[in-house]
C-alpha positions as CSV (number, residue, x, y, z in Angstrom):
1,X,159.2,105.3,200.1
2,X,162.3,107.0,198.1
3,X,163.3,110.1,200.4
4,X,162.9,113.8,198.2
5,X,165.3,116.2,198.4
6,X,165.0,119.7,196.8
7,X,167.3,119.0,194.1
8,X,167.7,121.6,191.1
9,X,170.0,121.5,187.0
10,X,172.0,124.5,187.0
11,X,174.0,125.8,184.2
12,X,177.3,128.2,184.6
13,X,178.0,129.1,181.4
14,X,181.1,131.0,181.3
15,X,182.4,132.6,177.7
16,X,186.0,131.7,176.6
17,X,188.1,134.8,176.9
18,X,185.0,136.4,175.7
19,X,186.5,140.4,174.9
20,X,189.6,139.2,173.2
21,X,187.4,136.3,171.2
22,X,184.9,139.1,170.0
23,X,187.6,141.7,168.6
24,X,189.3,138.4,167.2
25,X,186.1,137.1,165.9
26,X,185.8,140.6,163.9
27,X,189.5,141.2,163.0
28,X,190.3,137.8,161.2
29,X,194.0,139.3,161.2
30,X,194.1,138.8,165.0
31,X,192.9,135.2,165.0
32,X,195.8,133.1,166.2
33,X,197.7,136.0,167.5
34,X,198.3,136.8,171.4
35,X,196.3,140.0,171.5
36,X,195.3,141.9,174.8
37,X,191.9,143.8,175.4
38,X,193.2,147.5,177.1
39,X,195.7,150.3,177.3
40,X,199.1,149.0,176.9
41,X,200.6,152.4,178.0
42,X,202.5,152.5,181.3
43,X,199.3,153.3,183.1
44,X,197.8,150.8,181.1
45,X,195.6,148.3,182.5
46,X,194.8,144.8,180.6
47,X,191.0,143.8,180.6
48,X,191.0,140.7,179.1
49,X,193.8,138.6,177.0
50,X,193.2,135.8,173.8
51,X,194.4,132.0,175.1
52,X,197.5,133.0,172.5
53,X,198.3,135.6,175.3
54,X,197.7,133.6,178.0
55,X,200.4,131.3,177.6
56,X,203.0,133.6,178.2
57,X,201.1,134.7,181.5
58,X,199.5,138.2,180.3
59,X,196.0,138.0,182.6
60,X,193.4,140.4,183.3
61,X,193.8,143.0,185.7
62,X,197.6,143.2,185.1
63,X,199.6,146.4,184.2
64,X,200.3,146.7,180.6
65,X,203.6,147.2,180.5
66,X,203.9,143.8,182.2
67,X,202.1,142.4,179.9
68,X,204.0,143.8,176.9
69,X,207.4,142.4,178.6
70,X,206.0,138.8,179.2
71,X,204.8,138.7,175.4
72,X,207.1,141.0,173.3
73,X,204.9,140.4,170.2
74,X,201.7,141.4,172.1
75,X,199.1,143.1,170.1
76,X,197.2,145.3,172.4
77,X,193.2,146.5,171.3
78,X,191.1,149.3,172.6
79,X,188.2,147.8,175.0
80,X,184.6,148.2,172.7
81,X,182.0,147.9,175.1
82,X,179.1,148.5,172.3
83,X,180.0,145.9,171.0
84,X,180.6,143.6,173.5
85,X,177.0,144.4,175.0
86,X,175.2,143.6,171.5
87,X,177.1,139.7,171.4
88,X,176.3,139.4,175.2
89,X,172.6,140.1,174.1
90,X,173.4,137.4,171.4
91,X,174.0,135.3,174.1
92,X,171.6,135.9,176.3
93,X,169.1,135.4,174.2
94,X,169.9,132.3,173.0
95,X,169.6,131.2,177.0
96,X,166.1,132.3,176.9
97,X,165.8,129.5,173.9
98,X,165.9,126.9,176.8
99,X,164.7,128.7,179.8
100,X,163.4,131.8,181.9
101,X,165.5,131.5,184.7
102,X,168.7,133.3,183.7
103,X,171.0,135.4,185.9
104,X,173.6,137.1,184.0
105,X,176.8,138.1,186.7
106,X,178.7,139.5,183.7
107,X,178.2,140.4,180.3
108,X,180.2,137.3,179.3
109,X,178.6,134.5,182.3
110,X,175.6,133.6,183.5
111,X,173.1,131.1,185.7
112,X,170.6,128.8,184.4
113,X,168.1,127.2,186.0
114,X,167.0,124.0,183.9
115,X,165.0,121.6,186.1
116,X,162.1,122.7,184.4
117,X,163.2,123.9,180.5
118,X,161.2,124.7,177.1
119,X,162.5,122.1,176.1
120,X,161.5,119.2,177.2
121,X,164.8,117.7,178.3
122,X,165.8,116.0,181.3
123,X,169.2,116.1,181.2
124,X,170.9,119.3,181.7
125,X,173.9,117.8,180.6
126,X,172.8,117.4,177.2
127,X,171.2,121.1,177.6
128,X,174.6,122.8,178.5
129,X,175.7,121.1,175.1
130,X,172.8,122.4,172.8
131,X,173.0,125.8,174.4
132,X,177.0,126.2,173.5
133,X,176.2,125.0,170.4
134,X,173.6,127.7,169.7
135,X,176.3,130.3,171.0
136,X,178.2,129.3,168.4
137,X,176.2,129.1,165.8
138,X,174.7,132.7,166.6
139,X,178.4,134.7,167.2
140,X,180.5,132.3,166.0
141,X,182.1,132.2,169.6
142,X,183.2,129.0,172.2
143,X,181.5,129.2,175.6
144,X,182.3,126.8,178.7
145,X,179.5,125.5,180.9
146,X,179.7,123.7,184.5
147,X,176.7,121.5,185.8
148,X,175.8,120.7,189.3
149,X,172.9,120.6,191.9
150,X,173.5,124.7,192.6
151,X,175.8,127.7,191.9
152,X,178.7,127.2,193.3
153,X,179.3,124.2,192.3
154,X,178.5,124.9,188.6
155,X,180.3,128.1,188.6
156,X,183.6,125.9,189.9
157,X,182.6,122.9,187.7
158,X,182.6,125.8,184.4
159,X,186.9,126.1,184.7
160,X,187.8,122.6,184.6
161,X,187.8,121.9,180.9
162,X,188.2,125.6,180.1
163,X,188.5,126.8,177.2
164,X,185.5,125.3,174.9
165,X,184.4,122.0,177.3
166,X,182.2,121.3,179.8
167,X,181.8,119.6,183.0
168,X,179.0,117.8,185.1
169,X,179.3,116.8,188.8
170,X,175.9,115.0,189.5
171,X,174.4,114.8,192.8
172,X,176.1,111.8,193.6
173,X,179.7,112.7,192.5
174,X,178.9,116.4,194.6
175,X,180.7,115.2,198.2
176,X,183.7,113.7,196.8
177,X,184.2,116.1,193.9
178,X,184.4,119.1,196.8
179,X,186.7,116.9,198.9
180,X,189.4,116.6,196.6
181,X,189.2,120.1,195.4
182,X,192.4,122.7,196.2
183,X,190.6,125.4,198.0
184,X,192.1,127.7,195.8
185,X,189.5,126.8,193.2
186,X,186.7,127.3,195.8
187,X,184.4,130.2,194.4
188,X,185.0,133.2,197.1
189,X,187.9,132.0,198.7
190,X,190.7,134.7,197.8
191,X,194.0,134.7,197.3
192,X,194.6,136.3,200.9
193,X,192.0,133.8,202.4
194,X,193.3,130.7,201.0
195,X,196.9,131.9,201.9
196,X,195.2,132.2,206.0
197,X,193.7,129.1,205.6
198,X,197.2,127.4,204.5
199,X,198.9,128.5,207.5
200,X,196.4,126.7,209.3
201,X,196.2,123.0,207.6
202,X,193.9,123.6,205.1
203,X,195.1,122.8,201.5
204,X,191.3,120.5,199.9
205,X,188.0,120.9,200.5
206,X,188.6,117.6,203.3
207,X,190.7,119.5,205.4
208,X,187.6,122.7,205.5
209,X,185.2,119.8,205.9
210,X,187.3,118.7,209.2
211,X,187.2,122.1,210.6
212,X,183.5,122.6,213.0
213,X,181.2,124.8,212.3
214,X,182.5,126.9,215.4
215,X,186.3,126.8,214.4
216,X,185.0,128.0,210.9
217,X,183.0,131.4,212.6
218,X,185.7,132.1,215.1
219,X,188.5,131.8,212.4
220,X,187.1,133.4,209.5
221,X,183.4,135.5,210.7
222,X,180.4,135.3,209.0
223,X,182.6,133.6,205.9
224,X,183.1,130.8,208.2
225,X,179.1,129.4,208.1
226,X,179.6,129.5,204.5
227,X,182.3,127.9,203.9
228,X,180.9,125.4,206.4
229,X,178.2,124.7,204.1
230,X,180.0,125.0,200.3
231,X,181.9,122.3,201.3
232,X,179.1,120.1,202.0
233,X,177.0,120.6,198.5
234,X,174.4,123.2,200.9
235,X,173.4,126.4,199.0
236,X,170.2,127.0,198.7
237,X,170.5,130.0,196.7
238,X,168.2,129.9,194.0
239,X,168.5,131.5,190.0
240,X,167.0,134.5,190.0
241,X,166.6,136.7,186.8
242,X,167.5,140.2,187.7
243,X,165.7,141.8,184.8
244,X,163.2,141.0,182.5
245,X,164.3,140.7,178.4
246,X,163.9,143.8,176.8
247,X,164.8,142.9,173.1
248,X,165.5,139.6,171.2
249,X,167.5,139.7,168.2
250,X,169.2,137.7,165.1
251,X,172.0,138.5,163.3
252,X,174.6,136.8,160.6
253,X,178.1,137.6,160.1
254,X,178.9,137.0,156.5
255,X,182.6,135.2,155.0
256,X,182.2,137.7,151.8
257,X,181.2,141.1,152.4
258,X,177.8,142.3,150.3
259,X,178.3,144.4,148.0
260,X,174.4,145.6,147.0
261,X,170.9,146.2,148.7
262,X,169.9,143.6,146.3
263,X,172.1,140.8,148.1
264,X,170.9,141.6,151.4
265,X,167.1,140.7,150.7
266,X,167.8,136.7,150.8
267,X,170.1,137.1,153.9
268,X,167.6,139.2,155.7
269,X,164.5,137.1,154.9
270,X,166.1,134.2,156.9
271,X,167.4,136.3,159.6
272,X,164.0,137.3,159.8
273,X,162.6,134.0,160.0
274,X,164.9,133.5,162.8
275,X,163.7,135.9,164.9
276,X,160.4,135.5,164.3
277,X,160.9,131.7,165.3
278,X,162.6,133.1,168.6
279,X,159.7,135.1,169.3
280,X,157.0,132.4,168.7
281,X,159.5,130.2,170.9
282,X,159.6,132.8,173.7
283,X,155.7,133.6,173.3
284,X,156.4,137.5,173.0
285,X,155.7,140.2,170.2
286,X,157.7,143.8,169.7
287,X,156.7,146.8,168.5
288,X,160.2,148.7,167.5
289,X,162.3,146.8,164.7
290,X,165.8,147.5,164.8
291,X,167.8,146.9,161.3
292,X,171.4,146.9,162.3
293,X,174.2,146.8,159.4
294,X,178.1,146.6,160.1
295,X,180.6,147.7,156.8
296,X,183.1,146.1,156.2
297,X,185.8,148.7,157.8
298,X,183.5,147.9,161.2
299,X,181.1,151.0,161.1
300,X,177.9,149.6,162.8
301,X,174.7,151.5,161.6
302,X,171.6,150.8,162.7
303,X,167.8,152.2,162.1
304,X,164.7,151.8,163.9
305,X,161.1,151.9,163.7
306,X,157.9,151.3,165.6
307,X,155.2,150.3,165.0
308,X,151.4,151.0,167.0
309,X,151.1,147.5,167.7
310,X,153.0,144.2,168.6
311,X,154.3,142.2,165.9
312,X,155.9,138.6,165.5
313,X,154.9,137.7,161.8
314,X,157.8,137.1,159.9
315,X,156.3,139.3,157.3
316,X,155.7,142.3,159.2
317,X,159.2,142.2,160.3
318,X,161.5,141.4,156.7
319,X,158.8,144.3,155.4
320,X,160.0,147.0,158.0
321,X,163.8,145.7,157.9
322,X,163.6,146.2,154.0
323,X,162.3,149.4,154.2
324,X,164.8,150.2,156.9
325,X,167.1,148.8,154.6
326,X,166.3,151.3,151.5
327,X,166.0,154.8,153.7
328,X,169.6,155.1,153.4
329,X,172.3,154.2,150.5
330,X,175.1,151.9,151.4
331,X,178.3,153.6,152.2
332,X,180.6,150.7,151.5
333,X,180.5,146.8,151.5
334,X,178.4,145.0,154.4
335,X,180.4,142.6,156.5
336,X,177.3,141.9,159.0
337,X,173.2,142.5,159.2
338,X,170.8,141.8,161.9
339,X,167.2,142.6,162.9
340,X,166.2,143.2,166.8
341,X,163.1,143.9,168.2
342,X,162.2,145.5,171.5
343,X,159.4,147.5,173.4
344,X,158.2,143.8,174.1
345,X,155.1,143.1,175.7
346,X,157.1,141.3,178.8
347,X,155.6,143.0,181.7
348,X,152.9,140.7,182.3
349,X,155.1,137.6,181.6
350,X,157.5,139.2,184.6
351,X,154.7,138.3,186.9
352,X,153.8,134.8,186.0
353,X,157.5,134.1,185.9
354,X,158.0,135.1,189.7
355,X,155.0,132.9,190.5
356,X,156.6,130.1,189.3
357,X,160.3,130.5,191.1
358,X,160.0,128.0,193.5
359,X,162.0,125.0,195.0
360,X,160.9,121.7,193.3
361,X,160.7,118.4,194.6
362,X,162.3,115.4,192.4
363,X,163.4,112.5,193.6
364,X,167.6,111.9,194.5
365,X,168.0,109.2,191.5
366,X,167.0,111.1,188.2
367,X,169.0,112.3,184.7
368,X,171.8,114.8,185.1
């Protein structure tokens, strides 16, 4: 009989320079350009910096006025958290499309556990694929995704064909893959710890898989039993969701900005459609509709109301979003729509969802 192992698909799906990408995705005059997300004063601090940036070495975390001497022709652009958060619950939700077992680390990266999806599909390979697809289709922005047996191999896996790839290392390809690997790229080995563990010999994952167990804890602590096991394909840390969705949304950015109420009823009738397919999907209802509209000179409104019961008809919801719509006259050309709904009726599913987080038995030859 075929020996089982406690094997599980994970997903590390990491977004693509995902603050600079969003304020390029709304300012087409940035597209193309190196730009850089934070203050570019002397105190100045960059968050996050466009692929156009990046090749002049402007990174995250460094001082502005670095920055601005590395890449004379830098264009530097306030942080916009709000916004940020509202594509990052783009995201997210389009993870729930595939699975329950999503934990976010970021606004821009998360986990997903696959072994069991909604949607029927063995290989997580092929899911990693579909679900950067979606993200592009619903924001318009490239994601990168690793694949593995766990985390940390996923979450390693998700920079090798960085920016817009992705990259599977199946359970077969996991010992050699972590062999060859410059520890460097090991997740949670620092720049300081990889520098101790140069003095001592240890440039790949072969030379930390030489090292004992005992040489590991006496050189490096509690880190030592970990890295001990990283380097053989062992974590046994599990996806776990860290909060339960509150909203689920669908929204289109349009290539002409409308210029009348009248315009908007055919683009919100599919968005509307859309998220009442999400919600069939996900096997929710909400009672508060959301109708959010962004001008063209990037002034998001949005408008609310709820309702005394839970709702997922299609109808119900392009009704209340048109008569969201109509409480207000337009102050100037819309660039964006969208319809959320939240105050959904997820507690209960919060429950059955913990009863069903638990290690699964497959056998060691199946699709990756």
């Amino acid at each position: 009989m075929q020996e089982t192992l406690h094997i599980r698909k994970i997903i590390h799906v990491d977004m693509d320079a995902f603050y600079a990408s969003v304020e390029q995705l709304d300012n087409p005059d940035l597209r193309g350009k190196p730009i850089a997300v934070g203050g570019g004063g002397e105190r100045g601090v960059v968050s996050a910096a466009s692929y156009e940036a990046r090749k002049y070495g402007v990174r995250s975390a460094m001082a502005g006025a670095l920055a601005r001497k590395l890449c004379p022709d830098l264009i530097f652009v306030r942080t916009n958290f709000e916004r940020y958060r509202q594509v990052s619950d783009q995201i997210r939700a389009v993870f729930y499309e595939f699975t329950d077992l999503v934990e976010p680390l970021s606004l821009d990266e998360a986990y997903l556990d696959v072994t069991e999806n909604k949607v029927g599909m063995p290989s997580a390979t092929v899911i990693a694929s579909w679900v950067r697809q979606r993200i592009k289709e619903e924001t318009g922005l490239n994601a990168s995704a690793g694949i593995s047996i766990n985390k940390f191999i996923a979450k390693v896996a998700s920079d090798i064909n960085k920016p817009n790839g992705q990259k599977t290392i199946p359970p077969e390809e996991v010992i050699e893959f972590l062999e060859q690997l410059d520890i460097r790229k090991f997740y949670g080995i620092g720049k300081k710890t990889a520098e101790k563990m140069y003095l001592k010999g240890i440039f790949t994952g072969m030379d930390l898989k030489s090292k004992t167990k005992e040489w590991l804890g006496e050189n490096f602590g509690k880190s030592g039993v970990y890295y001990y096991d990283i380097v053989r394909g062992i974590q046994h840390s599990q996806v776990k969701p860290n909060r339960i969705r509150k909203s689920l949304a669908a929204e289109r950015t349009f290539r002409e900005n409308i210029t009348s109420e009248i315009f908007m009823l055919e683009k919100l009738d599919h968005i509307a459609e859309e998220v009442a397919r999400r919600l069939a999907k996900s096997e929710v209802a909400g009672k508060t509709i959301t109708l959010k509209i962004k001008y063209s000179d990037f002034t998001l409104k949005t408008r609310s109301k709820t309702l005394d019961y839970y709702v997922r008809s299609k109808d119900v919801i392009l009704e209340t979003a048109k008569d969201l719509l109509y409480q207000e006259k337009m102050e100037n050309s819309v660039r964006l729509l969208g319809i959320s709904l939240s105050n959904l009726n997820t507690e209960d599913k919060k429950k059955e969802k913990s009863k069903k987080e638990k290690p699964i038995d497959v056998q060691v030859k199946f699709e990756f």
